[in-house]
N, C-alpha and C positions, 0 to 999 in steps of 0.2 A: 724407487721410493727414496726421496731425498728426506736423510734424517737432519732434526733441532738440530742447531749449533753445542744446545746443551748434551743434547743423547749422543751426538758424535764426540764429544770431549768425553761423557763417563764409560762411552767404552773404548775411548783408547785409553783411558786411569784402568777400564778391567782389565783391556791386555798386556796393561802393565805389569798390574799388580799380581796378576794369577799365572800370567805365562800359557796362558790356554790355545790355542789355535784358531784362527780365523773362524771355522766350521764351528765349534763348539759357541764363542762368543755371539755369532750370528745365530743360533739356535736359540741362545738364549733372551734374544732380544726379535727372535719370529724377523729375522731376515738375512739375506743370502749370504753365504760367505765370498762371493764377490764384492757386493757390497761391503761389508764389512772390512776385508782386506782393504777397498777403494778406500773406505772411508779412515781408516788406522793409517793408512800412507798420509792420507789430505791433513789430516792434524797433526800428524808427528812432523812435516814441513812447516807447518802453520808455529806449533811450538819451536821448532828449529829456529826458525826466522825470528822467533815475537824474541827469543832468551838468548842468542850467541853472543852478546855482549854482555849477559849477566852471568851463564853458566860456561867455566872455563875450565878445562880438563889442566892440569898439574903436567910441568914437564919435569925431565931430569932429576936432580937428587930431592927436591919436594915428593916427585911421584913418583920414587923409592920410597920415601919416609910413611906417604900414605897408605901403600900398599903395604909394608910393613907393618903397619897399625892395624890395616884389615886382618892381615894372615893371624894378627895375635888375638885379636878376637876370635876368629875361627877358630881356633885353635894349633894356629900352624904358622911359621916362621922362614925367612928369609934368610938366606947370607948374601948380603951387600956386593960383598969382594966378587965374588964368582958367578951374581947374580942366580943360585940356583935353589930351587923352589924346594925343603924338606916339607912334608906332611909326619905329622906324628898319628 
């Protein structure tokens, strides 16, 4: 059963979003979790492809600075120098 372009886009947004397992996602949309896995691999290439020129992962001291900003929102912090991860 070949799913819409659009049902194939919102459930690779649910397996985003929830972290749920091929099996569970496929239930909940009454199809196999082979499908389902097929179809989470076919878009996440499809997005791959449509955005590697818009979305750019951070290298070096930028993506120290970001991950830094994350950890503080977490609630947890970084030392730079030694690169090693405290959790409070």
């Amino acid at each position: 059963m070949a799913l819409s372009p659009t049902l194939s886009l919102l459930l690779r947004l649910r397996y985003l979003a929830t972290g749920a397992s091929h099996l569970l996602i496929g239930d909940s949309l009454q199809i196999s979790r082979n499908a389902a896995e097929r179809d989470v691999s076919a878009v996440s290439s499809l997005i791959i492809r449509a955005f590697r020129h818009v979305i750019v992962f951070p290298l070096g001291d930028m993506a120290h600075e970001i991950i830094e900003g994350f950890r503080k929102i977490a609630g947890t912090y970084i030392i730079k120098q030694q690169f090693t991860i405290y959790f409070k």
